[in-house]
C-alpha positions as CSV (number, residue, x, y, z in Angstrom):
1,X,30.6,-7.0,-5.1
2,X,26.7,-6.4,-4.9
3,X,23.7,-7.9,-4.8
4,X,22.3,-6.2,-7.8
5,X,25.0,-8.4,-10.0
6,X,23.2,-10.4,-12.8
7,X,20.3,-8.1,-13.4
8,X,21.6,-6.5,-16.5
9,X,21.1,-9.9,-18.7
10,X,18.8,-8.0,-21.1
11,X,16.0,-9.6,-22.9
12,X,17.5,-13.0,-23.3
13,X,18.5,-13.2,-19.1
14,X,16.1,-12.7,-15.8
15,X,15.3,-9.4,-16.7
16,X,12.8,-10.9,-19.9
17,X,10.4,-11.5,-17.4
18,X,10.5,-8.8,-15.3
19,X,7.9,-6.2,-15.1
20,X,8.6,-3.3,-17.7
21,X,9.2,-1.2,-14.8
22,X,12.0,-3.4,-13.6
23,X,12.9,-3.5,-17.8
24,X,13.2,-0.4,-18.2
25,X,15.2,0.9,-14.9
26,X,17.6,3.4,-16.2
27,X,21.3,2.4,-15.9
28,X,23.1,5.2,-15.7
29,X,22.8,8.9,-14.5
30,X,22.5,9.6,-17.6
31,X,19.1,7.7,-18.8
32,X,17.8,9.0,-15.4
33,X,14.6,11.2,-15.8
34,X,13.8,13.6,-13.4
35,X,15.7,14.9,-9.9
36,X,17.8,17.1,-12.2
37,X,17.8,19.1,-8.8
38,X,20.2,16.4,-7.4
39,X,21.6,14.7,-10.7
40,X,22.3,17.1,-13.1
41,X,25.4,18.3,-14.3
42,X,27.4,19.8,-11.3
43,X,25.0,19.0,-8.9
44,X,26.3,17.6,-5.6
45,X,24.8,14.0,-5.5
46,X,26.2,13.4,-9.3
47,X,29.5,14.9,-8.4
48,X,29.4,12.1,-5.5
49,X,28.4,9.3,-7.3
50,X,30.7,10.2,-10.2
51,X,33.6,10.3,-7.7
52,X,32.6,7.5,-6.2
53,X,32.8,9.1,-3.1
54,X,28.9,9.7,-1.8
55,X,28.8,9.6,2.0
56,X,25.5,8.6,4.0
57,X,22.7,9.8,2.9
58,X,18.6,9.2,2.9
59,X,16.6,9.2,0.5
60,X,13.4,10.7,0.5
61,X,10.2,11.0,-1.6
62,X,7.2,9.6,-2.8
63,X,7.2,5.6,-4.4
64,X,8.3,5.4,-8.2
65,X,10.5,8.7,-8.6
66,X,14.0,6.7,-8.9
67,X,15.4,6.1,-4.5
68,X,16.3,2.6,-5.4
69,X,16.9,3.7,-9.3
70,X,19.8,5.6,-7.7
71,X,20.8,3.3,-5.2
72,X,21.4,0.9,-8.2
73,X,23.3,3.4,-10.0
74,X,25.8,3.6,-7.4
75,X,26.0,-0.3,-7.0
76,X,27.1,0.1,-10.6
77,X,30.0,2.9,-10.4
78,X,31.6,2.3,-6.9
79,X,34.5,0.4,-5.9
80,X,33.0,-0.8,-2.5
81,X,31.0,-3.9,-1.6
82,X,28.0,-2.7,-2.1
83,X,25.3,-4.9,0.2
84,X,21.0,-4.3,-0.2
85,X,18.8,-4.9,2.6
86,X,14.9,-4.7,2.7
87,X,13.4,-3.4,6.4
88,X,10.5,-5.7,5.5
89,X,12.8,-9.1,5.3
90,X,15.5,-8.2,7.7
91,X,15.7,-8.2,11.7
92,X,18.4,-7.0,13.8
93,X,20.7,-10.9,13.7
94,X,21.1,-10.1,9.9
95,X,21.6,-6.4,10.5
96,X,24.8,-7.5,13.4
97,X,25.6,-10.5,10.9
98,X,26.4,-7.9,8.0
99,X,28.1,-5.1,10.3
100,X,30.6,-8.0,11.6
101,X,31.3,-8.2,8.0
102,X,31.6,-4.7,7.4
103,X,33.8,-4.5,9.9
104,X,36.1,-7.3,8.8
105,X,36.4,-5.1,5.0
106,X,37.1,-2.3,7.3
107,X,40.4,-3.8,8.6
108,X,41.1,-4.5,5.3
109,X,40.4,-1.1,3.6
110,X,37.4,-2.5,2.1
111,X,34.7,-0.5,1.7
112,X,31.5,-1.5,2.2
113,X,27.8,0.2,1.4
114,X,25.0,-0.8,2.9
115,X,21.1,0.2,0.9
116,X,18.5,-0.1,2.6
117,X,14.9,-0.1,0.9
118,X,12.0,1.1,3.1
119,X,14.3,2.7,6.4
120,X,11.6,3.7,7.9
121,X,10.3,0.7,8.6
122,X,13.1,-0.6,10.8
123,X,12.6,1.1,14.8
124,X,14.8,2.3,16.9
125,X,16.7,-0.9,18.4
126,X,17.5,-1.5,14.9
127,X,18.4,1.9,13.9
128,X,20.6,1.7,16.9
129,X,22.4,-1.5,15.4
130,X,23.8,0.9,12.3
131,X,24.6,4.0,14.2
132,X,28.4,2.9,15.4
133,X,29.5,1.9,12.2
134,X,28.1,4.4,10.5
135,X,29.8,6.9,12.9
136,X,33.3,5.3,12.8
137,X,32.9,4.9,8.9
138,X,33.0,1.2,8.5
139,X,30.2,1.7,6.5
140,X,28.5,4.0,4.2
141,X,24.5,3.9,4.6
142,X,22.4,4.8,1.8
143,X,18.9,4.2,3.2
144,X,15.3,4.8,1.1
145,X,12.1,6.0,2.3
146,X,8.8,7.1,1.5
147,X,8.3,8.9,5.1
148,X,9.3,12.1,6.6
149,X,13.0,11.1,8.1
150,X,12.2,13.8,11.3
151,X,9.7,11.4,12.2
152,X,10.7,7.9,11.3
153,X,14.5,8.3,11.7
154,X,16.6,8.5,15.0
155,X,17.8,11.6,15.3
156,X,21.4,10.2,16.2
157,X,21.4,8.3,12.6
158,X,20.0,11.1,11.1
159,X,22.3,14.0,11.9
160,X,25.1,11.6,10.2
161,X,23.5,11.0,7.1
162,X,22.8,13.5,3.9
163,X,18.7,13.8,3.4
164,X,18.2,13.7,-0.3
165,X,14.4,15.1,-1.1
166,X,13.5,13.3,-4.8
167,X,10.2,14.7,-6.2
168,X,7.7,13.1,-8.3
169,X,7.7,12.7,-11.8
170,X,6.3,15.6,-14.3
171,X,3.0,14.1,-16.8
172,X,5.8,14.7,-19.4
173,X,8.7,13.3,-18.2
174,X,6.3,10.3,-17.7
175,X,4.4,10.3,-20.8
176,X,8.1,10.7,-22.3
177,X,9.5,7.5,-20.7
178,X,6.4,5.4,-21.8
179,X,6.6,6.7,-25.5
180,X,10.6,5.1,-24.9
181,X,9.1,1.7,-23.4
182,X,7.1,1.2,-26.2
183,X,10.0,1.7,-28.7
184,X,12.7,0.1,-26.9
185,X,13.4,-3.3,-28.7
186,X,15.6,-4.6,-26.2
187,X,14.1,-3.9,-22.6
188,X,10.8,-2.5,-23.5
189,X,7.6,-3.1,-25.2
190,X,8.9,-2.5,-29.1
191,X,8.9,-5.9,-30.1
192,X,5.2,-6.2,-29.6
193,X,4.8,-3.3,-32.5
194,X,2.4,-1.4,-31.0
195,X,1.2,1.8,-31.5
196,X,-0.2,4.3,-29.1
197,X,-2.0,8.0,-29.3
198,X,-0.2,10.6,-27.3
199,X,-3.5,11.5,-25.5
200,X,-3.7,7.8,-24.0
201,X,0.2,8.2,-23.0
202,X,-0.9,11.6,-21.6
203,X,-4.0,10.3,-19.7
204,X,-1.9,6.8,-17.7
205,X,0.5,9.6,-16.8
206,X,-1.8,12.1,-15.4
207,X,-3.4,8.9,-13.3
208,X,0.2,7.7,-11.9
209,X,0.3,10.7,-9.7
210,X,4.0,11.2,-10.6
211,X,4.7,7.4,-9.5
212,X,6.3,6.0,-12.9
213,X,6.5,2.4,-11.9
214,X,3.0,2.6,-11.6
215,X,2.0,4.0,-14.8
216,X,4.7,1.2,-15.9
217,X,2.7,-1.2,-14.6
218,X,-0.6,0.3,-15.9
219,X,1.1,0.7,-19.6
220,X,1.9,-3.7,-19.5
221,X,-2.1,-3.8,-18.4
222,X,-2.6,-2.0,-21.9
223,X,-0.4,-3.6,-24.0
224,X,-2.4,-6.7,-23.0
225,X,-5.3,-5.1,-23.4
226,X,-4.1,-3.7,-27.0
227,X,-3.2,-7.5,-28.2
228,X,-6.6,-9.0,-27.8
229,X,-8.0,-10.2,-31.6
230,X,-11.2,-8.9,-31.2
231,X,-10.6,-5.3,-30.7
232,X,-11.6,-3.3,-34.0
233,X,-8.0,-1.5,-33.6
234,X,-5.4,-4.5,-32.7
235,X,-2.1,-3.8,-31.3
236,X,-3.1,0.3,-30.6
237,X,-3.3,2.2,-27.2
238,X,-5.9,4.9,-27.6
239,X,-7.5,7.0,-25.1
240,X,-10.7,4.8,-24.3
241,X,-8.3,1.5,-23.9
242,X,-5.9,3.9,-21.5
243,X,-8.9,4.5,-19.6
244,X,-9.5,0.8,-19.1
245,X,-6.1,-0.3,-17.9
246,X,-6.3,3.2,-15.4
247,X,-9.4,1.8,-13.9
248,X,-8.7,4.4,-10.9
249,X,-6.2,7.3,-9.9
250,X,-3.5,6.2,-7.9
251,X,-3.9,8.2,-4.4
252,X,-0.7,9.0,-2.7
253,X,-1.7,8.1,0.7
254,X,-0.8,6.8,4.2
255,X,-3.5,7.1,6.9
256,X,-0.2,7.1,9.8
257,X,2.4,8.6,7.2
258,X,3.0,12.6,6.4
259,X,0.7,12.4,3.6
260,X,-2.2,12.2,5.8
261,X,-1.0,15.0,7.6
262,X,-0.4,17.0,4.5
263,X,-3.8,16.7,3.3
264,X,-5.6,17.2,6.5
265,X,-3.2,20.4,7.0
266,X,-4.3,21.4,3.7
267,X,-8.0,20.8,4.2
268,X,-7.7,23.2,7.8
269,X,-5.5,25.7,5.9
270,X,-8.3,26.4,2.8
271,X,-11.2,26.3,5.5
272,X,-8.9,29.0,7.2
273,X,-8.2,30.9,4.4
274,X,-12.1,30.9,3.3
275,X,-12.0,28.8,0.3
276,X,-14.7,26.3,0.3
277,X,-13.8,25.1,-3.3
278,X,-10.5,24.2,-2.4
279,X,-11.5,22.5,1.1
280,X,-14.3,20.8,-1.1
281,X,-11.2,19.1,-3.0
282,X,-9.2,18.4,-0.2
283,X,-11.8,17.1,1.8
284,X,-12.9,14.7,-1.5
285,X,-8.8,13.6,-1.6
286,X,-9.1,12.3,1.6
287,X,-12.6,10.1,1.2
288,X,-11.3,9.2,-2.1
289,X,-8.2,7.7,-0.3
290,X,-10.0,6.1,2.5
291,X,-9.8,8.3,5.3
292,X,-11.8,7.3,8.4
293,X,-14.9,9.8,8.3
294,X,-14.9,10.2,11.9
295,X,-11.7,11.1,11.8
296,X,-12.5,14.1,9.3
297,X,-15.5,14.8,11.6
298,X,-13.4,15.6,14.9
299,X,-11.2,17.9,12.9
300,X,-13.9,19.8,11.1
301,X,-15.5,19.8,14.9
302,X,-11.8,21.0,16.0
303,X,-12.0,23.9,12.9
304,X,-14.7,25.1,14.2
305,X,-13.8,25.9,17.6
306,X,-10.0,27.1,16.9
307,X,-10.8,29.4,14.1
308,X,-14.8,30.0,13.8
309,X,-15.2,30.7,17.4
310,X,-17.6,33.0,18.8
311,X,-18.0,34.3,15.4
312,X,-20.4,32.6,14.2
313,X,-21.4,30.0,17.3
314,X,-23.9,28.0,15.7
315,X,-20.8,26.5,13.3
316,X,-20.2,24.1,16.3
317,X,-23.8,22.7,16.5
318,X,-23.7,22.2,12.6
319,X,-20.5,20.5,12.8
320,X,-21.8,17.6,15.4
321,X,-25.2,17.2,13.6
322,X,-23.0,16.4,10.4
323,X,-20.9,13.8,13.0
324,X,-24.1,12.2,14.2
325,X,-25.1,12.5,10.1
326,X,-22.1,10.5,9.5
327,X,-22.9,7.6,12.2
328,X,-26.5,7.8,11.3
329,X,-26.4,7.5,7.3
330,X,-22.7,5.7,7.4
331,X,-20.6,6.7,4.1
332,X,-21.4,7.5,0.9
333,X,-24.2,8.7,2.4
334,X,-23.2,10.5,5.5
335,X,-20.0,12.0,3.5
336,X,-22.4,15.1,2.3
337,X,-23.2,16.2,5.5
338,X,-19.5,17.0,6.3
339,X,-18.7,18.7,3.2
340,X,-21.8,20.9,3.6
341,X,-20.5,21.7,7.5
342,X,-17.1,22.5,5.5
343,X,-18.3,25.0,2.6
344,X,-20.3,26.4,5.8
345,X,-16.8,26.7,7.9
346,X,-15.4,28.2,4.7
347,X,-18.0,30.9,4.6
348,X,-18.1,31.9,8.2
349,X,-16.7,35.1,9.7
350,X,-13.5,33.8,11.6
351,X,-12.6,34.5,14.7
352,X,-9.5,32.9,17.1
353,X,-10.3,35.1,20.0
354,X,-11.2,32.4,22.4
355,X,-8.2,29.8,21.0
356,X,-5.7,32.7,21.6
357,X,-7.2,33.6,24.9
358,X,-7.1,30.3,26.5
359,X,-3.5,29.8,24.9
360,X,-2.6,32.5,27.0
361,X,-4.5,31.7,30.1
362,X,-2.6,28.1,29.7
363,X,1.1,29.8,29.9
364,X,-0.2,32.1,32.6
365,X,-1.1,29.1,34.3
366,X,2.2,27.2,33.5
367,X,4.6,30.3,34.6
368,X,3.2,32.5,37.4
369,X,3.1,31.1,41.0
370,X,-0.5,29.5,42.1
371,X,-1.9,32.0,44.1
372,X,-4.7,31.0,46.2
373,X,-9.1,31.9,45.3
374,X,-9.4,35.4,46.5
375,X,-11.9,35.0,49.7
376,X,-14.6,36.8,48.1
377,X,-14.5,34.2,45.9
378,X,-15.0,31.3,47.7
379,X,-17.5,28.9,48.8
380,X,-18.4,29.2,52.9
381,X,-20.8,26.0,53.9
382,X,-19.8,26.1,56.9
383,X,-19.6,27.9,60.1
384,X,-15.7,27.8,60.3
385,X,-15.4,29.0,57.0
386,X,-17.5,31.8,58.0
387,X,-15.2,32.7,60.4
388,X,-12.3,32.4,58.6
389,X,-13.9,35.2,56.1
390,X,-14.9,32.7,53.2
391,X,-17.2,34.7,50.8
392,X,-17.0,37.8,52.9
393,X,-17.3,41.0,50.7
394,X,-19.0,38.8,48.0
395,X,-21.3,40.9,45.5
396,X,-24.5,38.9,43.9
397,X,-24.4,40.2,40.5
398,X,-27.9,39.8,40.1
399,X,-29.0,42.4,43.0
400,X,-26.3,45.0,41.4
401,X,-27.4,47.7,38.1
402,X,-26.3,46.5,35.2
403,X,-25.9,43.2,36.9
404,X,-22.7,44.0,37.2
405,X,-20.4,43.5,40.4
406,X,-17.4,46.3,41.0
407,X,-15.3,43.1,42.4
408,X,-11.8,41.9,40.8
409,X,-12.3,37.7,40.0
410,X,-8.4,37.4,39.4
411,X,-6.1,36.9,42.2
412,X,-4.6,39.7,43.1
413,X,-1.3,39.2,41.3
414,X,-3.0,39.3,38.3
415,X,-5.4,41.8,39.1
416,X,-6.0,43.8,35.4
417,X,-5.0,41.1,33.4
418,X,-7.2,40.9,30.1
419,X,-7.1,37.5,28.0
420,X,-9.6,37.8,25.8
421,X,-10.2,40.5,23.1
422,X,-13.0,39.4,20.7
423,X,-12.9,40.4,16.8
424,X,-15.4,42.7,14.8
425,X,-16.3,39.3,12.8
426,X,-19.9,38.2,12.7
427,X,-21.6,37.4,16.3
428,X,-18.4,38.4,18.4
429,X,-18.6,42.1,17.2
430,X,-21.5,42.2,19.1
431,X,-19.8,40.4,22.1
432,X,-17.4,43.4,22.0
433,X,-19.7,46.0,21.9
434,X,-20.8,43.8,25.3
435,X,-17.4,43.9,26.7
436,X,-17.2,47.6,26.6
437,X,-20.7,48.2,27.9
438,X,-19.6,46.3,30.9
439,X,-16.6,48.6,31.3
440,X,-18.0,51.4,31.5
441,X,-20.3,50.0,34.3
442,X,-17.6,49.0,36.2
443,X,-15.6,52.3,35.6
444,X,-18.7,54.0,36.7
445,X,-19.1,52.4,40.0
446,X,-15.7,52.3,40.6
447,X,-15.4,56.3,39.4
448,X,-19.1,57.0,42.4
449,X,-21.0,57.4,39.1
């Protein structure tokens, strides 16, 4: 039994009007393009599926590289009841209605698999729901996302499932798999005899950004196009009609999902690294895809302090004048002022002293007792406190040579303790040569010099 039963009418069934994409879904392993990582000959997954003995498993990659192509596949070859749910239609009654069942074809040495499109989308109370029968094998889950399963899985369902990792689409294997739609008589586009260049095949698979439903989708908008009487060239895909139906790249993106986190890490990493060309292009992915500018603005603030430092100082005051740029100007506009802030980042000497120091200052805090402020160091307003030798023994820098104090500032536990050690980058080499010149005052007094 499955749900996918009647879907392989051909031309003359359901499928006729069906987008290509849904045309043109492969039927076997062995029209599959792609994943040969997990599909080709004596690879696990294959093996699985040709046994028809796959276990649980997740699948996980970007949208249009074949989750649900596979998932279909194994509706096709398995003996089990094979049962599809969507997260986006389904709540936790159906989920307990179809586990009862489940569980009824258990008793029976039925076997049942359960697909689930868009896992991720389901939280934890309904994750739950799946976890005992998937533990005591009453079923076998095969669910699908487009999110990282660390963060959008339960770790309980997780550690009992196989994490599949499909990858998108080469420009060839897509341009490939159009050049087949437009040929295929039965479930493609070859009835409509058209013709197309391979530069225009080249260009709508360059655009789907390894999705291949989508440059489906965007290969019906040409065929339209291609059919209309008064084009000079009727019933032909060139390059300036691929164009048209492209309109605009497709941008792999998710402001809350790991792509976000993906790009922003890359943007930090290049800035690190001192490539302003490639946090240029990073930083244009992200307003290309939507990103919230002010967003981009904390973290380039963040970049600044974490690995500019006391380096280069001023990077931090360029960094909020292109934030107030931003509010000021709004976007297009405003977007300049960031990117010039991150070429600027890019080019700076670099310097974690100060994020390393206080890292360190933070455990010390966490794991050695609190010891009390040294009385030297404290505050005496008071004639008690006077009493009680608040601020005795203090030394006023100011009225000391060098205007420097021989008097320890740590408590006395951690008396020698030295956090921060700047670099020879930029502005904090001469912060260094500061450092030591404040030694040697203080080994001087401390040595009767």
């Amino acid at each position: 039994m499955s749900l996918f039963d009647g879907e392989s009418e051909g031309p003359q069934g359901t499928l006729r009007t069906a987008p290509l994409a849904e045309r043109m879904r492969p039927r076997s392993l062995e029209e599959l393009s792609g994943q040969e990582h997990l599909v080709g000959p004596g690879k696990p997954l294959r093996v699985q599926i040709e046994r028809d003995d796959s276990g649980s498993m997740i699948l996980w990659g970007p949208p249009g590289v074949g989750k649900t192509t596979l998932a279909k596949i194994v509706a096709e070859t398995t003996q089990a009841t094979f049962i599809e749910f969507s997260a986006v239609m389904s709540g936790i009654k159906e989920i307990k209605q179809v586990m009862a069942a489940a569980a009824q074809a258990s008793q029976m040495h039925s076997r049942t698999i359960l697909f689930i499109d868009e896992i991720h989308r389901f939280n934890k109370a309904q994750q739950d729901a799946f976890l005992p029968y998937v533990e005591r094998g009453v079923i076998r889950l095969i669910g699908a996302t487009t999110e990282n399963p660390s963060f959008e899985i339960i770790s309980a369902l997780l550690s009992r499932c196989r994490v599949y990792v499909l990858e998108p689409l080469s420009e060839e294997q897509i341009a490939a798999l159009l050049r087949r739609a437009l040929e295929d008589r039965e479930r493609g586009l070859g009835a409509l005899e058209l013709t197309a260049d391979d530069d225009a095949l080249q260009l709508i698979a360059g655009y789907s950004s390894g999705d291949c439903r989508n440059a489906y989708n965007t290969l019906e908008v040409a065929a339209q196009l291609a059919q209309e009487p008064d084009r000079e060239a009727v019933k032909h895909i060139d390059k300036a009609l691929a164009g048209v139906a492209v309109q605009q790249r497709v941008l792999l993106y998710d402001k809350s999902g790991e792509e976000h986190y993906n790009l922003i890490s890359a943007l930090h990493k290049s800035v690190r690294n001192s490539d302003p060309d490639a946090a240029l292009y990073w930083l244009a992915r992200m307003f290309a895809a939507g990103e919230d500018p002010l967003y981009l603005a904390r973290r380039v603030v963040r970049m600044a302090v974490e690995d500019i430092g006391l380096a280069a100082p001023e990077a931090l005051n360029l960094c909020l004048s292109a934030k107030e740029a931003i509010d000021f100007l709004g976007s297009p506009e405003g977007d300049l002022a960031l990117a010039e802030a991150v070429v600027y980042l890019s080019l700076a000497p670099k310097s974690n002293s100060v994020y390393t120091a206080y890292g360190a200052v933070q455990r010390e805090v966490e794991e050695t007792r609190q010891e009390p402020v040294p009385l030297h160091l404290r505050n005496a307003p008071t004639k008690l406190m006077k009493e009680l030798d608040y601020g005795k023994g203090y030394r006023y820098a100011h009225n000391e040579e060098g205007r420097v104090a021989d008097m320890d500032c740590l408590p006395d536990s951690l008396k020698g303790r030295s956090y921060y050690h700047p670099t020879q980058e930029g502005r904090e080499k001469l912060l260094a040569q500061r450092m030591e010149e404040i030694r040697r005052i203080r080994a001087g007094k401390r040595g009767g010099g």
